[in-house]
Residue, then its C-alpha position, 0 to 999 in steps of 0.5 A: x674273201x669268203x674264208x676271211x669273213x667266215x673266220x671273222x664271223x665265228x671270232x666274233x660269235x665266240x667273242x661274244x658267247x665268252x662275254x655272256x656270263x661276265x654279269x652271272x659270275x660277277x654276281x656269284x664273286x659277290x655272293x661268295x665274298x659276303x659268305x667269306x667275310x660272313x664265316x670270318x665274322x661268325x670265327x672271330x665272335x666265337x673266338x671272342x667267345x671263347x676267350x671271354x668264357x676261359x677268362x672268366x673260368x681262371x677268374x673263378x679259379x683264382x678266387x677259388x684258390x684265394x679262398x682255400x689260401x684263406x681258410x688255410x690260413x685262418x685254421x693255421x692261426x686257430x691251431x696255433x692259438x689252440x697251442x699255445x693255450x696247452 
């Protein structure tokens, strides 16, 4: 009897030494799930970012080229005139 209440007893210390840390973990679960949706947030602007910078790089490039299509343009009609003048 002695040996079935000493196994209990040292069941029920390791039950409880394995419960201790259950609030600490919790807490440190917690923190890390706000730093995972903090990172994803932090991508997702800097992909946005990124997105918003490359469009607005091809707007000016095709504003360039329509303005070298136009001055092109322009020089091909005053060579023409230029022509047909001789």
């Amino acid at each position: 009897m002695k040996k079935v209440l000493s196994i209990v007893a040292i069941a029920g210390m390791a039950m409880l030494a394995s419960c201790g840390n259950a609030e600490e973990l919790k807490r440190i679960a917690d923190s890390l799930k706000q730093d995972s949706q903090m990172r994803a947030d932090n991508e997702k602007k800097m992909a946005d970012s990124l997105k918003a910078d490359s469009q607005m790089k091809a707007d000016a490039a095709q504003k360039t080229a329509d303005s070298m299509k136009a001055a092109a343009a322009a020089d091909s009609a005053a060579n023409a005139d230029k022509k047909g003048k001789k």
